[in-house]
Backbone as JSON Lines, residues from 0, in Angstrom:
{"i":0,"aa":"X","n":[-41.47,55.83,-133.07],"ca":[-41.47,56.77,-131.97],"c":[-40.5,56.32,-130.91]}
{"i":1,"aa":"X","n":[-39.98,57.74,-130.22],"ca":[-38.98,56.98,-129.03],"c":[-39.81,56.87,-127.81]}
{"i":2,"aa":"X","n":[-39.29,55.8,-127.4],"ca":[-40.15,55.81,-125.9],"c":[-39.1,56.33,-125.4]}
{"i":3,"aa":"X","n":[-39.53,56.46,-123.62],"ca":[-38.68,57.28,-122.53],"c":[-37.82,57.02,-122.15]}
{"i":4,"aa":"X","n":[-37.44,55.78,-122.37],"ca":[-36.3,54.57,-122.05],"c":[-34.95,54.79,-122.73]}
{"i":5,"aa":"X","n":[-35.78,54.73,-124.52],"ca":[-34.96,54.99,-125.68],"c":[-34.2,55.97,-125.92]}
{"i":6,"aa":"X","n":[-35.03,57.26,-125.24],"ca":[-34.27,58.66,-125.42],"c":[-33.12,59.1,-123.97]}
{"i":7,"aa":"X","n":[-33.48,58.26,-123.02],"ca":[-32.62,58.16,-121.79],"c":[-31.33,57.52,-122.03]}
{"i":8,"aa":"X","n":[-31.57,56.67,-122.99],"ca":[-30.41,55.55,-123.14],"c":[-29.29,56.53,-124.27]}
{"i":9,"aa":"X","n":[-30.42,57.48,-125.5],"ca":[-29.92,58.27,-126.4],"c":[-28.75,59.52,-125.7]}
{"i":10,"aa":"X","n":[-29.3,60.21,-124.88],"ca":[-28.9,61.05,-124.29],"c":[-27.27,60.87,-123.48]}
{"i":11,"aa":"X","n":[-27.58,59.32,-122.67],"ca":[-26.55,58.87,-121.85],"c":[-25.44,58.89,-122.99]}
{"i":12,"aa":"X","n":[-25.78,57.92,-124.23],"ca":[-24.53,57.56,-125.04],"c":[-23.8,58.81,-125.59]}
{"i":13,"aa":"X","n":[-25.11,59.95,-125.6],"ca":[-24.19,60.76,-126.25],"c":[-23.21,61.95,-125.59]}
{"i":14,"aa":"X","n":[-23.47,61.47,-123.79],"ca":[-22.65,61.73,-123.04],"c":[-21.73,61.42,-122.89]}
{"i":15,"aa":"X","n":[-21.22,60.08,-123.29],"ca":[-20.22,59.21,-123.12],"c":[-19.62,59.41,-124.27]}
{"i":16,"aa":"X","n":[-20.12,59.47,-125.4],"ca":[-19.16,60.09,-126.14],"c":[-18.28,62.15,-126.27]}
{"i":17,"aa":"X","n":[-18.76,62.28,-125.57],"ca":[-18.71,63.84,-125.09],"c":[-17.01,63.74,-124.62]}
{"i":18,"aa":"X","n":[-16.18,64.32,-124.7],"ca":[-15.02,64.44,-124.28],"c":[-14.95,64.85,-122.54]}
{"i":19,"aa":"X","n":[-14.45,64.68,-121.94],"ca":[-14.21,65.36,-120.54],"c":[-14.45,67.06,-120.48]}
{"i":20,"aa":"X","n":[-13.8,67.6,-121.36],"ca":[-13.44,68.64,-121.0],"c":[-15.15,69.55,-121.92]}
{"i":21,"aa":"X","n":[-15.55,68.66,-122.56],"ca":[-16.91,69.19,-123.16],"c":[-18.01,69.24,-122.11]}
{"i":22,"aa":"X","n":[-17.73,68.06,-121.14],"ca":[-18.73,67.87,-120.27],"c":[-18.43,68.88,-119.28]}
{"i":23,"aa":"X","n":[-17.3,69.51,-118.87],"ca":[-17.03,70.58,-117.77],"c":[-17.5,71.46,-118.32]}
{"i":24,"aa":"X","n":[-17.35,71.91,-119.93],"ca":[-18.03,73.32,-120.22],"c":[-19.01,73.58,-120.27]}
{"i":25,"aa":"X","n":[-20.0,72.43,-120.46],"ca":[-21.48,72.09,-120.76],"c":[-22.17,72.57,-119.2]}
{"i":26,"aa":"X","n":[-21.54,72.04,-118.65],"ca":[-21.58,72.25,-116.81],"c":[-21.6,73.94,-116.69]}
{"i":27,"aa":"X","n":[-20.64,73.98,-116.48],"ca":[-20.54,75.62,-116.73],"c":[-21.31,76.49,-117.36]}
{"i":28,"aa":"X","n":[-21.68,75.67,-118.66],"ca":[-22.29,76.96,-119.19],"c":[-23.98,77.13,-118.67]}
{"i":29,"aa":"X","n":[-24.32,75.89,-118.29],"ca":[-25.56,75.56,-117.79],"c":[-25.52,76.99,-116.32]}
{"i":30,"aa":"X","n":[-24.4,76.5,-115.43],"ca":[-24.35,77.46,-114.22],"c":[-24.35,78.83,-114.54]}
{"i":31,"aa":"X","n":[-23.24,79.32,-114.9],"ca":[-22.75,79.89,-115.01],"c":[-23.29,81.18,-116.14]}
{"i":32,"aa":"X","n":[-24.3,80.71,-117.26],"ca":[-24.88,81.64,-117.87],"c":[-25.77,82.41,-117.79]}
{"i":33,"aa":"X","n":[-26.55,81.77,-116.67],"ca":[-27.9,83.09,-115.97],"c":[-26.94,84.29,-115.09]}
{"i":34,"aa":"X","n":[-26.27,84.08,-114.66],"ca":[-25.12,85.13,-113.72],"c":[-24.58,86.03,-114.62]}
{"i":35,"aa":"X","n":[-23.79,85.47,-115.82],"ca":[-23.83,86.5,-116.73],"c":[-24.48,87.3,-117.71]}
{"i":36,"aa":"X","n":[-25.74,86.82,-117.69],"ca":[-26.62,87.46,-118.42],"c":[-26.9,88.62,-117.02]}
{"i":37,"aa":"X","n":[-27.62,88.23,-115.85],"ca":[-27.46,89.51,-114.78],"c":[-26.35,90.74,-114.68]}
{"i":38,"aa":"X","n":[-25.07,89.94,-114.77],"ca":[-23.85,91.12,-115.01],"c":[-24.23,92.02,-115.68]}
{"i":39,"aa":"X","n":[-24.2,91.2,-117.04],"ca":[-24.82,92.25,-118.91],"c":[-25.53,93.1,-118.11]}
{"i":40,"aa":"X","n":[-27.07,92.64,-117.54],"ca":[-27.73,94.04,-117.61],"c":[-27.2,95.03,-116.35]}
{"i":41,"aa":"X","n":[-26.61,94.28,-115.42],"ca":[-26.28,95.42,-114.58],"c":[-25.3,96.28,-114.88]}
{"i":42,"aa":"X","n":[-24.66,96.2,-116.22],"ca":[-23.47,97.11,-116.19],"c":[-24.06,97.88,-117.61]}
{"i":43,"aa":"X","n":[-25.1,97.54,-118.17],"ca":[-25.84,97.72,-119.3],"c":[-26.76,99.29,-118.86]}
{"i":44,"aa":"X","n":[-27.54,99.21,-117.38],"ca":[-27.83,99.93,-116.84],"c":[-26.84,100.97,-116.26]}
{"i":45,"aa":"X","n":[-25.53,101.45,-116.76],"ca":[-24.68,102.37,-116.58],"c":[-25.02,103.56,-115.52]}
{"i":46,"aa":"X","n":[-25.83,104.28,-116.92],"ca":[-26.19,105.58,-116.7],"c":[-27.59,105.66,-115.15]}
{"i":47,"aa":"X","n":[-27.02,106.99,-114.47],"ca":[-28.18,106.99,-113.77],"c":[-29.5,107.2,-113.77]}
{"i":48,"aa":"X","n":[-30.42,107.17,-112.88],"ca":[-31.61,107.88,-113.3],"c":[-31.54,108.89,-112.74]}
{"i":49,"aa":"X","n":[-32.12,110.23,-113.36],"ca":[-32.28,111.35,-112.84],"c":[-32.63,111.91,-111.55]}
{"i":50,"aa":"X","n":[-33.9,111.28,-111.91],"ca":[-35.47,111.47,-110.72],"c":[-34.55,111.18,-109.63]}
{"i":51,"aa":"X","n":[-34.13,109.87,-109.56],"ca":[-33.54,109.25,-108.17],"c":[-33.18,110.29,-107.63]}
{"i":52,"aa":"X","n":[-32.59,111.34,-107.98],"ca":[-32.2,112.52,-106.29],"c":[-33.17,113.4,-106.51]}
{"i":53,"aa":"X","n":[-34.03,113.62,-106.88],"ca":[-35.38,114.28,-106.36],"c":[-36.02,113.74,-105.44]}
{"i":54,"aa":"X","n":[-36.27,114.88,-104.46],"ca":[-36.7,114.77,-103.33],"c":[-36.36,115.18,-101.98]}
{"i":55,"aa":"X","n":[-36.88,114.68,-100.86],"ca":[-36.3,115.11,-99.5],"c":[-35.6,114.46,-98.66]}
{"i":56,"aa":"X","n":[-33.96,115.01,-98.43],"ca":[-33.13,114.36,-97.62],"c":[-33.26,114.79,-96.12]}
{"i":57,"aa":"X","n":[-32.63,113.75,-95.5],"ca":[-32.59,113.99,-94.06],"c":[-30.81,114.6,-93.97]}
{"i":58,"aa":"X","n":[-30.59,115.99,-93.71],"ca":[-29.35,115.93,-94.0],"c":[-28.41,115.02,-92.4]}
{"i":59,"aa":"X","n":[-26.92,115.32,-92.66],"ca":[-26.23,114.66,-91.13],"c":[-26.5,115.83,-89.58]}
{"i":60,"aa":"X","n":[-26.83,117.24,-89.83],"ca":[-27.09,117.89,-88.95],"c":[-28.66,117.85,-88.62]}
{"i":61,"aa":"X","n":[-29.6,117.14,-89.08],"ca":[-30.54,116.95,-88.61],"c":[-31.91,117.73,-89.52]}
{"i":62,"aa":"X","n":[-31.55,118.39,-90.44],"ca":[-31.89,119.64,-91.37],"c":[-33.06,118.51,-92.07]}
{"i":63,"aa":"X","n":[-34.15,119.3,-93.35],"ca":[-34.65,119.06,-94.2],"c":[-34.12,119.13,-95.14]}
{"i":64,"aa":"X","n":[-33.05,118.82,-96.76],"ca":[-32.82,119.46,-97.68],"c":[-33.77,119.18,-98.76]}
{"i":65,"aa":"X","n":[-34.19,119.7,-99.3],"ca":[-35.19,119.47,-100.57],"c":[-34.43,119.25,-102.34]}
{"i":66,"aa":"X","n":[-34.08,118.91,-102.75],"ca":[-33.38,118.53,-104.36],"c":[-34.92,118.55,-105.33]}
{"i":67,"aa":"X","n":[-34.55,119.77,-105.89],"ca":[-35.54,119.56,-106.83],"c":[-34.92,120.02,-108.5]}
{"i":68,"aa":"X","n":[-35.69,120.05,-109.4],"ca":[-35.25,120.03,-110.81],"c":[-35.12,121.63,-111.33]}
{"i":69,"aa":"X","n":[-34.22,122.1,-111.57],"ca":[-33.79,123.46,-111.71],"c":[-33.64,123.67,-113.21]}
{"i":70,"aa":"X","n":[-34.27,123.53,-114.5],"ca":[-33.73,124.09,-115.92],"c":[-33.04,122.93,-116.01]}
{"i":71,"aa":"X","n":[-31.78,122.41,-116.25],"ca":[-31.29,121.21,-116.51],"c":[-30.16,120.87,-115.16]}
{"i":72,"aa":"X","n":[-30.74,121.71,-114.35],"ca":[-29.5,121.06,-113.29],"c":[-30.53,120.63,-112.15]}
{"i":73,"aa":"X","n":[-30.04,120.24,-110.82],"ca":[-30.77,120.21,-109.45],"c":[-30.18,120.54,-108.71]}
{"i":74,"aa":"X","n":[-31.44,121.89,-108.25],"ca":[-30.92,122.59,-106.86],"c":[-31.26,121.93,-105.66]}
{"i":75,"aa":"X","n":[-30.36,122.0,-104.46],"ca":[-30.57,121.91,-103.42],"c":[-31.56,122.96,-102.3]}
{"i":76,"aa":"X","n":[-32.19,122.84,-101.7],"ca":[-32.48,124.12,-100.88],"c":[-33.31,123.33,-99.23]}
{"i":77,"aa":"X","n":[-32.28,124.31,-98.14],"ca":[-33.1,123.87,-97.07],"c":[-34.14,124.0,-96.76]}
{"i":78,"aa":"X","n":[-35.08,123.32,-95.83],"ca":[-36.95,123.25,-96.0],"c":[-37.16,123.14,-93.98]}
{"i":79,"aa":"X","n":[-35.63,122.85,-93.29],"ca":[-35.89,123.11,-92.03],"c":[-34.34,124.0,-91.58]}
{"i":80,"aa":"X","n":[-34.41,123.82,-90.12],"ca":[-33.39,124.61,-89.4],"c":[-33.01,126.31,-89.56]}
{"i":81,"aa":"X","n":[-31.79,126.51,-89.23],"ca":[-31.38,128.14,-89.09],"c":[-31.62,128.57,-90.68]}
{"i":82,"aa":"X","n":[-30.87,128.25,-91.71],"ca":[-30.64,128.53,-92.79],"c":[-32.11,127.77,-93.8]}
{"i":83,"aa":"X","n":[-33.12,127.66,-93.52],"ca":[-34.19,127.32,-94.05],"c":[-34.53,128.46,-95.12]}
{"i":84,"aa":"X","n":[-34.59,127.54,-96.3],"ca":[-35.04,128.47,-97.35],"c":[-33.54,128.94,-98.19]}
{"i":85,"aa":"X","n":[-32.63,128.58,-97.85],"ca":[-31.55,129.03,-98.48],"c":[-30.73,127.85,-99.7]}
{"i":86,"aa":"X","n":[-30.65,128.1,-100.45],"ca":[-29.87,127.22,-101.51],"c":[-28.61,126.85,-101.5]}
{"i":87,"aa":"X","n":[-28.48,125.99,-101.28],"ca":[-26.89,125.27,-100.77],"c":[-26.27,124.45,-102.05]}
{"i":88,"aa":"X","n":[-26.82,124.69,-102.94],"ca":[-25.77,123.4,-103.64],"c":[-27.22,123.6,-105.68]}
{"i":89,"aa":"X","n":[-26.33,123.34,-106.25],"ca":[-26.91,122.93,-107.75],"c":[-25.45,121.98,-108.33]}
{"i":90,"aa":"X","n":[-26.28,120.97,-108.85],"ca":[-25.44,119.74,-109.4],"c":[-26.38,119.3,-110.56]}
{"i":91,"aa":"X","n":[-25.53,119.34,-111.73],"ca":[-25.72,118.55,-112.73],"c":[-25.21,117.08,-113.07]}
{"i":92,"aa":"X","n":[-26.33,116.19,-113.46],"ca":[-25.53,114.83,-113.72],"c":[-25.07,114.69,-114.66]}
{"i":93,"aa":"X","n":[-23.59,114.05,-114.54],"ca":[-22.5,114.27,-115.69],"c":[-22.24,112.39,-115.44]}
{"i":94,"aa":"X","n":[-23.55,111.63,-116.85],"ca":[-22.88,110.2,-116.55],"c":[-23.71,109.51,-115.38]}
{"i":95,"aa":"X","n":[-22.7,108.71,-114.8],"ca":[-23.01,107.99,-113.34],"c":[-22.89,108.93,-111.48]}
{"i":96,"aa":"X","n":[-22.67,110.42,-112.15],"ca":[-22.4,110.91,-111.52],"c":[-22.94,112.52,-111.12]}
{"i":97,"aa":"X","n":[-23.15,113.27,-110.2],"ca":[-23.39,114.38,-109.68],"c":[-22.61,115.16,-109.38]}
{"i":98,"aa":"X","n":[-22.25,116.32,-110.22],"ca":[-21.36,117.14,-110.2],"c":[-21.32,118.66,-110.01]}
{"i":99,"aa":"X","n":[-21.36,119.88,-109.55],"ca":[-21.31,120.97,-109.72],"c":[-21.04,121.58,-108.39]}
{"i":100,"aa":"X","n":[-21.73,122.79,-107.44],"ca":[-21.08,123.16,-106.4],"c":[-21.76,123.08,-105.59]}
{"i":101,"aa":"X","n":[-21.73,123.18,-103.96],"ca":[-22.38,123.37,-102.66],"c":[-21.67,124.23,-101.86]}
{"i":102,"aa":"X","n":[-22.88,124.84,-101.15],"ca":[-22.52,125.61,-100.33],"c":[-22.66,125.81,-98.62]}
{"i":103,"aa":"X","n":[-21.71,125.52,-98.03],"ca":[-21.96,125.68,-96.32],"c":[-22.45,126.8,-95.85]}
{"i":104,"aa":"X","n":[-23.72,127.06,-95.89],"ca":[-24.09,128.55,-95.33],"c":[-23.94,128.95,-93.79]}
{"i":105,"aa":"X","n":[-23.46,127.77,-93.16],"ca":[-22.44,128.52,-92.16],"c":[-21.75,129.64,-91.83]}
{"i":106,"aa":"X","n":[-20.27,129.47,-93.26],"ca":[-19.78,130.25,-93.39],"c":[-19.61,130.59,-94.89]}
{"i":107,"aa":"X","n":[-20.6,130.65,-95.41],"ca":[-21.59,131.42,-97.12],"c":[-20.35,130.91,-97.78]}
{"i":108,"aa":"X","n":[-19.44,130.0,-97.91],"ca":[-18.44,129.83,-99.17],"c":[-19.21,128.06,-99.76]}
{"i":109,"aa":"X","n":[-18.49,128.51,-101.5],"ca":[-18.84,127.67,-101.95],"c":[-17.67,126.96,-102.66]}
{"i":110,"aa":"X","n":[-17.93,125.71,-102.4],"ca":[-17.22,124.75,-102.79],"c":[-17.78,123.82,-104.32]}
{"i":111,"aa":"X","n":[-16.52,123.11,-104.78],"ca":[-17.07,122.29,-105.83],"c":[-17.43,120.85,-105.34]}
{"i":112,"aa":"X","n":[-18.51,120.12,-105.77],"ca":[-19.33,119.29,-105.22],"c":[-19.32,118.41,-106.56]}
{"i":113,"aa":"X","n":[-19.59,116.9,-106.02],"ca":[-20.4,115.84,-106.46],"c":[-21.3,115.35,-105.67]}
{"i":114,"aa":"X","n":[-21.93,113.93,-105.92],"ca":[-22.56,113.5,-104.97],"c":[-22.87,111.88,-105.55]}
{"i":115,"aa":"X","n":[-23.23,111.42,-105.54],"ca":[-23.88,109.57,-105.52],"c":[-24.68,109.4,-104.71]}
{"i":116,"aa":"X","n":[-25.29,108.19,-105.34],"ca":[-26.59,107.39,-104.49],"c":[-26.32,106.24,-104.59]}
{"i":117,"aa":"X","n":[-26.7,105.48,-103.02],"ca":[-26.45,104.16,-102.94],"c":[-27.73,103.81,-102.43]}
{"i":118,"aa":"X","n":[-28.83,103.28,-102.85],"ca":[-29.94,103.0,-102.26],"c":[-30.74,104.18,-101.98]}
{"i":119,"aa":"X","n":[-30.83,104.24,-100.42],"ca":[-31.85,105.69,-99.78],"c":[-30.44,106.24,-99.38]}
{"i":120,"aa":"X","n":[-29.21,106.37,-99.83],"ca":[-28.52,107.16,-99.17],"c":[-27.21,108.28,-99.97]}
{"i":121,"aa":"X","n":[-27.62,109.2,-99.82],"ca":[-26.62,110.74,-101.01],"c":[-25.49,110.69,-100.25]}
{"i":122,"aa":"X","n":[-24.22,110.45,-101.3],"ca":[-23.09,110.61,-100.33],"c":[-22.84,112.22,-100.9]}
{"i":123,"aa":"X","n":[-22.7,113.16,-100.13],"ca":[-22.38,114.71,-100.89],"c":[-21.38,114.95,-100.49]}
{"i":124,"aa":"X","n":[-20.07,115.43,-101.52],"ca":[-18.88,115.97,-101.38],"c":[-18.79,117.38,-101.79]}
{"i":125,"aa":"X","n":[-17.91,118.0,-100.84],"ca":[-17.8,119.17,-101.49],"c":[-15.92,119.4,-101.08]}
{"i":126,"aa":"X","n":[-15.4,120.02,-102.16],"ca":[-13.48,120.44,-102.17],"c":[-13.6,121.22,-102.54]}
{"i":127,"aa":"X","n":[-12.27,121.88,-101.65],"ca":[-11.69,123.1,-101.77],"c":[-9.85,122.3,-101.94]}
{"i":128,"aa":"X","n":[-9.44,123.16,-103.3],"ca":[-8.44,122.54,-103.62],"c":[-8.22,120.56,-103.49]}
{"i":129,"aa":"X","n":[-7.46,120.33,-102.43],"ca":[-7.34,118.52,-102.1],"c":[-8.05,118.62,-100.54]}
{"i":130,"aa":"X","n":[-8.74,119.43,-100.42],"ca":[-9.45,119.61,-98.56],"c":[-10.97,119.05,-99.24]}
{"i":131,"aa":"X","n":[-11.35,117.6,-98.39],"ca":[-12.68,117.54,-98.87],"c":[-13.23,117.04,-97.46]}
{"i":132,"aa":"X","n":[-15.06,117.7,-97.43],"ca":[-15.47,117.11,-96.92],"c":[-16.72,116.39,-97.17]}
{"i":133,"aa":"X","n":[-17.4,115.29,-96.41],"ca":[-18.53,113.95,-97.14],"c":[-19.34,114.16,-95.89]}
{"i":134,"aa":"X","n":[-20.52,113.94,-96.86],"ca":[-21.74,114.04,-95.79],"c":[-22.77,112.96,-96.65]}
{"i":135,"aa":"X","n":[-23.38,112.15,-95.64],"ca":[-24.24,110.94,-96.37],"c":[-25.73,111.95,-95.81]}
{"i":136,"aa":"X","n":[-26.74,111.76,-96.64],"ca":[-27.81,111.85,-96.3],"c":[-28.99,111.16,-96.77]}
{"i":137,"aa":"X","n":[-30.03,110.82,-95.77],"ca":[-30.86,109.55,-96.14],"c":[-32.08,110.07,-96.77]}
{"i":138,"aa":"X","n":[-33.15,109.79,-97.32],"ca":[-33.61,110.08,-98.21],"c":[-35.02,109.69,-97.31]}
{"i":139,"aa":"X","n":[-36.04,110.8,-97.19],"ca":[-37.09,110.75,-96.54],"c":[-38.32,110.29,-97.03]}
């Protein structure tokens, strides 16, 4: 049997016989492999989740917007202010991403739209031709 001594002494020698440049990788790979196993799954997790924009935003004018599940897309529709009750926007997720149109019922035109989520917060775009404008809204 080895005692604790024996296998300390085992270990050392077979460090010393280890080349330099074995012992830097050994190093490395010790560090350096829990970080990339995290990468893997974070880029593994690509695709979005759906659900995540269901629900109620706080829009930037102060509004309610509601995102709920429409047949295979999600409509938008306001739940406070002037234009309450009116549908502003349906976006389908295409990927990592939110895509289809919104509408400023301001002045009733509709634009083509995406949108993203970063945490509690929808960044919503909407263009006309290369004219865009972004509105973040936080998630209630």
């Amino acid at each position: 049997m080895w005692g604790k001594r024996e296998r300390v002494e085992g270990e050392e020698l077979r460090e010393k016989k280890k080349g330099k440049g074995e012992r830097i990788v050994s190093k490395f790979t010790k560090i350096l492999g829990p970080i990339f196993i995290i990468i893997i799954f974070a880029f593994s997790a690509g695709a979005v989740n759906a659900n995540e924009i269901l629900g109620n935003w706080k829009t930037e004018s102060g509004e309610t917007a509601n995102i709920s599940k429409c047949g295979s897309a999600f409509c938008i529709v306001l739940k406070t202010g002037k234009y309450k009750g009116q549908s502003i926007g349906k976006l389908t997720l295409d990927g990592k991403k939110y895509t289809g149109t919104v509408r400023d019922p301001a002045d009733d035109k509709t634009y083509s739209g995406s949108a993203s989520i970063v945490g509690n917060t929808l960044k919503l775009q909407g263009c006309f031709m290369i004219f865009c404008k972004t509105q973040r809204w936080t998630r209630l």
